[in-house]
C-alpha positions in Angstrom: 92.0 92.0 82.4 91.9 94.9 84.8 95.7 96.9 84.5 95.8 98.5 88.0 98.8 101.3 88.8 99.9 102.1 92.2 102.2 104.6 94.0 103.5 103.2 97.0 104.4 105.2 99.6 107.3 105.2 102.3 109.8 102.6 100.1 112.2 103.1 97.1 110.0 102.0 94.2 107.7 104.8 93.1 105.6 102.7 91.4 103.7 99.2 91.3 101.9 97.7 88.1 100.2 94.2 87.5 96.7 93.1 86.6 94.0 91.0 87.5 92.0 88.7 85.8 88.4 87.7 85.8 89.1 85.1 88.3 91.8 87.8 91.1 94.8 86.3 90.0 98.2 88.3 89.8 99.8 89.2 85.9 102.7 91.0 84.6 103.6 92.3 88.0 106.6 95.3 87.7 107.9 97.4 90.3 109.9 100.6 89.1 112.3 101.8 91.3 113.4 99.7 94.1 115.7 96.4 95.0 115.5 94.9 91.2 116.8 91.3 91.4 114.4 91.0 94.8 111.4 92.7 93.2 112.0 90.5 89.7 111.5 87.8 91.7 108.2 88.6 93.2 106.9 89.0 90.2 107.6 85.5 88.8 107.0 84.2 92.7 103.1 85.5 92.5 102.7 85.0 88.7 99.4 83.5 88.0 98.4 83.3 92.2 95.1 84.2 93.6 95.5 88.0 94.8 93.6 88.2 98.1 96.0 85.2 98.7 99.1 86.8 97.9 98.1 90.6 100.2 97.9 88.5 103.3 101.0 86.5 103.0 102.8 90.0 102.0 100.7 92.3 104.3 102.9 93.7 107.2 106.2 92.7 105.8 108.7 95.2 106.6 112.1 96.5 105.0 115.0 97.8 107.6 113.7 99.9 109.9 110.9 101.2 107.6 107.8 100.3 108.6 106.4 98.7 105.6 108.4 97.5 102.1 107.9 96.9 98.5 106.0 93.9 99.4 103.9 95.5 101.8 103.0 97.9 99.8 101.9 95.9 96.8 99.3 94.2 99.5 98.0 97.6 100.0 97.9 98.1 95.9 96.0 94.9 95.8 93.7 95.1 98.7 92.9 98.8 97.1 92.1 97.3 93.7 90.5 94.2 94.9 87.9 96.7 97.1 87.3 98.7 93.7 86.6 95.5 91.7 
């Protein structure tokens, strides 16, 4: 299993972990910081799912006025770590 760390940028967590298996799928995802109950539930949402998968449903979502989110940002975490694999 590859443990990959991200900063997102732009959004109120300061920090996105998870890792991927052999075969891209999403583990143990945890956002610090951030909307808890909404980001807890991500986590169990993309538990076990295929990670390319997940980036473009997520990609482009946006929070308010900001332009991106939590969500958005963890597609850029995993686009990032999927490009390094």
């Amino acid at each position: 299993m590859e443990h990959v760390t991200y900063s997102p940028k732009g959004v109120c967590s300061v920090q996105i972990d998870f890792d991927l298996d052999a075969d891209k799928k999403l583990h143990d995802l945890k956002f610090t910081g951030g909307c808890n109950g909404n980001l807890k539930a991500i986590g169990r949402l993309v538990e076990g799912k295929d990670a390319s998968e997940i980036a473009d449903i997520l990609r482009g979502n946006l929070c308010g006025m900001r332009p991106t989110s939590c969500a958005d940002q963890l597609s850029k975490a995993i686009d990032e770590a999927l490009a390094g694999a």
